[in-house]
N, C-alpha and C positions, 0 to 999 in steps of 0.2 A: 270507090270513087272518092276523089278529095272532095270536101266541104271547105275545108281554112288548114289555111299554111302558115304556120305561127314561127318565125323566124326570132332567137333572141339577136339583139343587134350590139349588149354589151349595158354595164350599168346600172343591170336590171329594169332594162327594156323591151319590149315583148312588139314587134308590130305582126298583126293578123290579117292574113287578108282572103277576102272572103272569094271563092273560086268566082262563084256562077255574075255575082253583083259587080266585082273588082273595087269591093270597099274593103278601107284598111283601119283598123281599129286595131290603136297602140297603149297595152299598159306600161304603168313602170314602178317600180319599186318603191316606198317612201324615202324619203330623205334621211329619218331617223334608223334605216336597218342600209342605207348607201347605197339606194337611186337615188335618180330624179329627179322622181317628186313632181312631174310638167305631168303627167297626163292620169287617167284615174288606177287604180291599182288593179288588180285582178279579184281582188274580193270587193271594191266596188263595182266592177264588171258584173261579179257573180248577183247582189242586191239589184242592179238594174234587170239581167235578167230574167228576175226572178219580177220586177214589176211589170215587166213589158209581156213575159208570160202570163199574168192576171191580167193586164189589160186587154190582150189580144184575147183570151179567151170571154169575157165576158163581154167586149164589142161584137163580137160575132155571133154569140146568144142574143144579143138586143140587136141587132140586125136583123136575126134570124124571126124576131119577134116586132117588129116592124118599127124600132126602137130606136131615136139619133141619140148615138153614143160619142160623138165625132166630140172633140175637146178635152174629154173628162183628159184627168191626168194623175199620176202617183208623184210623190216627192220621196227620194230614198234618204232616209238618215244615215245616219255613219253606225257602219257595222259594226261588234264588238268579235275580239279575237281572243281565244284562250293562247297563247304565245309556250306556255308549256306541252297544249296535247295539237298545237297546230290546227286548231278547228276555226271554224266559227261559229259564234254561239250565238248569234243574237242578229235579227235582219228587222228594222224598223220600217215600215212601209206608210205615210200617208196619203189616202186616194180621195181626189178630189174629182167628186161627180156631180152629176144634175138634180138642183132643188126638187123642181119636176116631175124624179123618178115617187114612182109612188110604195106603200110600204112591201106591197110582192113584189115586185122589182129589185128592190132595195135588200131584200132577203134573200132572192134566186141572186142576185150580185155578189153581196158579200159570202155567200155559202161556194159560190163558183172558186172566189179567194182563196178560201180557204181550206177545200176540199178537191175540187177540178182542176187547178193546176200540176201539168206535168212536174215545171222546176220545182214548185212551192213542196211537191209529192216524192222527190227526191232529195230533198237537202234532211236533215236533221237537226240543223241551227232555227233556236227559236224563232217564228215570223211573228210579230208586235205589228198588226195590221189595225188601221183608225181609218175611219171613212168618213169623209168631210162632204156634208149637201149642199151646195151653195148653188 
């Protein structure tokens, strides 16, 4: 069964779209290697990802723990690329949660980050995670 139909469209442009939702979610190449440059690249893709993967996974622990997680949010920084081995090596993550949460909380969270993430448990590129209480 298809998930997403990732069509390239030319320019190094990528639009994807997702079967069940019919949402289309387009990268595209930077300007400096001859796309685009209009919409985020595919290894920003992969950082969001990888934040929306923490996020979803520890909203649903504090849910599950009778917990309002509704707002918190990650800021992704610009990912660093090794350009010779074609990786990426380095995924910056800022998570900005509730003052609120208290210090077991705060520990079951950021352990969830950094250990219970599917994406975060697949990549090999460093995760540089900071958790902001406000």
């Amino acid at each position: 069964m298809t998930i997403t139909k990732a069509i390239y469209q030319g320019k190094g442009r990528v639009e994807a779209d997702h079967v069940r939702s019919a949402v289309t979610v387009k990268t595209d190449a930077g300007k400096a290697v001859g796309g685009l440059g209009e919409n985020q690249t595919p290894v920003e893709l992969l950082g969001n990802a990888l934040a929306a993967c923490v996020l979803t996974l520890i909203g649903l622990q504090a849910e599950r723990s009778g917990v309002d997680f509704a707002g918190c949010y990650a800021e992704v920084g610009e990912c660093e690329e090794d350009m010779e081995a074609f990786t990426v090596t380095r995924i910056p993550i800022t998570f900005h949660l509730k003052a609120a949460f208290d210090e077991k909380q705060r520990k079951k969270f950021e352990y969830i980050a950094r250990k219970a993430c599917f994406v975060g448990n697949t990549l090999t590129a460093e995760k540089v995670f900071s958790f902001v209480y406000e």
